[in-house]
C-alpha positions in Angstrom: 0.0 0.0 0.0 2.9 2.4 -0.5 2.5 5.6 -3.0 -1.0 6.3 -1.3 -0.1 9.9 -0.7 -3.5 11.3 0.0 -4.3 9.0 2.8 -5.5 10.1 5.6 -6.2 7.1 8.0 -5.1 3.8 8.2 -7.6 1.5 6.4 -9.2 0.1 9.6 -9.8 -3.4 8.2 -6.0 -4.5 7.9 -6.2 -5.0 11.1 -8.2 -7.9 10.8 -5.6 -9.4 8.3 -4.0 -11.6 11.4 -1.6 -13.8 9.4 -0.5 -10.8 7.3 3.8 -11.4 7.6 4.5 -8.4 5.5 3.2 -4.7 5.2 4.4 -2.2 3.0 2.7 1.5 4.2 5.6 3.6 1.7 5.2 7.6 0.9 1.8 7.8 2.4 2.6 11.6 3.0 -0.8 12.4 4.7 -0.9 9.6 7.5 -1.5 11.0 10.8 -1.9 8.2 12.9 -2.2 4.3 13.2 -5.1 2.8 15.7 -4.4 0.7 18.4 -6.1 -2.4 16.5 -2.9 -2.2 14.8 -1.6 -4.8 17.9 -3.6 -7.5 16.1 -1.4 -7.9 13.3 0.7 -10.2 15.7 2.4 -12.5 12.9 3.9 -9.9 11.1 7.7 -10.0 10.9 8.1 -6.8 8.3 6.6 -3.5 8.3 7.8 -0.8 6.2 7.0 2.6 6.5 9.0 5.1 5.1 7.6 8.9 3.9 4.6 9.2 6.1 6.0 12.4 6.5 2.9 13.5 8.9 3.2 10.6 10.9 3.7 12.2 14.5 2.9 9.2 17.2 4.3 5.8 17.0 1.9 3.3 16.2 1.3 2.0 20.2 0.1 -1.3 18.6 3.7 -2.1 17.5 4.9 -2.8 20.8 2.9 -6.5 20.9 3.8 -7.2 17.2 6.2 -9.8 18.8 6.9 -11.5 15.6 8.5 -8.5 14.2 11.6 -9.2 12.2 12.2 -5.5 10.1 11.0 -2.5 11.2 11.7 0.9 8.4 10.4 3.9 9.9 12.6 5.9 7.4 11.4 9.7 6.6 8.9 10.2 9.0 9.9 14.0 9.8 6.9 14.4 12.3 7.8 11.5 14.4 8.7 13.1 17.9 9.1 9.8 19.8 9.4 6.1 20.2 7.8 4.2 23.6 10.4 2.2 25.9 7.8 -0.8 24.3 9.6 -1.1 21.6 11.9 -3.3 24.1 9.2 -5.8 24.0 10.2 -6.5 20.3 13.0 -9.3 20.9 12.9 -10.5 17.4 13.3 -7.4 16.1 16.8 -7.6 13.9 16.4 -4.8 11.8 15.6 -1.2 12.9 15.8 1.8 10.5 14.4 4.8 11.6 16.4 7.1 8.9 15.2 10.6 8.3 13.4 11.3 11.2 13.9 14.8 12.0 12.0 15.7 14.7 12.8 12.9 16.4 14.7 14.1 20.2 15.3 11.4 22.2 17.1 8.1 21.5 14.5 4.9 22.0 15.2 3.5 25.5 13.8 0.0 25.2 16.7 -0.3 21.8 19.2 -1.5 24.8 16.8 -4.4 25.7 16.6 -5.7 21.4 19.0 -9.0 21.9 18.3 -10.0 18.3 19.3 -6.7 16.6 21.9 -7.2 13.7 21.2 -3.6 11.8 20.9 0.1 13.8 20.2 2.9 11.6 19.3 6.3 12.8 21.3 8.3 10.5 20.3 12.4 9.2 17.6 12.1 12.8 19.2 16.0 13.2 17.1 16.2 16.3 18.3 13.5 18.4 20.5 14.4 21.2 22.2 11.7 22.4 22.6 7.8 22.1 22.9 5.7 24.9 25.9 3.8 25.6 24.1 0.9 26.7 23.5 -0.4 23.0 23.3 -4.4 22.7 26.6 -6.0 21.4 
């Protein structure tokens, strides 16, 4: 679903797609939000969502996506924040959250990801500081 620049909100009836593995949500420019029904999509392992450049809360549902392999979050220029509950995604082995220049403060719950192989935060001009507590 990516090149949907006009949409507003988040089709309310993928959330009911509960063995949906992959989710492509690309340049959707005018997304504001994500519901909380989004915590049903619990056996997906990728979700990609680069240039929902209005996009200013982290989807809260993401934190129980506990299948989660791949997370992009690239170019989301609204994005302020990411909940410590990201820490409760311990498959997670990708995280790319590229781009997001509003973001200020550095994820917490990143320290807790055992599984993580791939970090990128780069051009988040915002951010000011990383935690030395990184996994290894």
């Amino acid at each position: 679903m990516y090149e949907c620049e006009a949409l507003e909100e988040f089709p309310v009836g993928v959330s009911n797609l509960v063995a949906l593995e992959e989710l492509h949500f690309g340049t959707c420019r005018a997304l504001k939000r994500i519901p909380e029904s989004f915590a049903n999509l619990t056996k997906l392992r990728e979700l990609y969502m680069y240039e929902c450049e209005a996009l200013e809360e982290f989807p809260v549902g993401v934190s129980n996506l506990v299948a989660l392999e791949e997370l992009h979050f690239g170019t989301c220029r609204a994005l302020k924040r990411i909940p410590e509950s990201i820490a409760k995604l311990t498959k997670l082995k990708k995280l790319h959250m590229y781009d997001c220049e509003a973001l200020e403060e550095f994820p917490v719950g990143v320290s807790n990801l055992i599984a993580l192989e791939e970090l990128n935060f780069a051009r988040c001009h915002a951010l000011k500081m990383i935690p030395e507590s990184l996994p290894t």
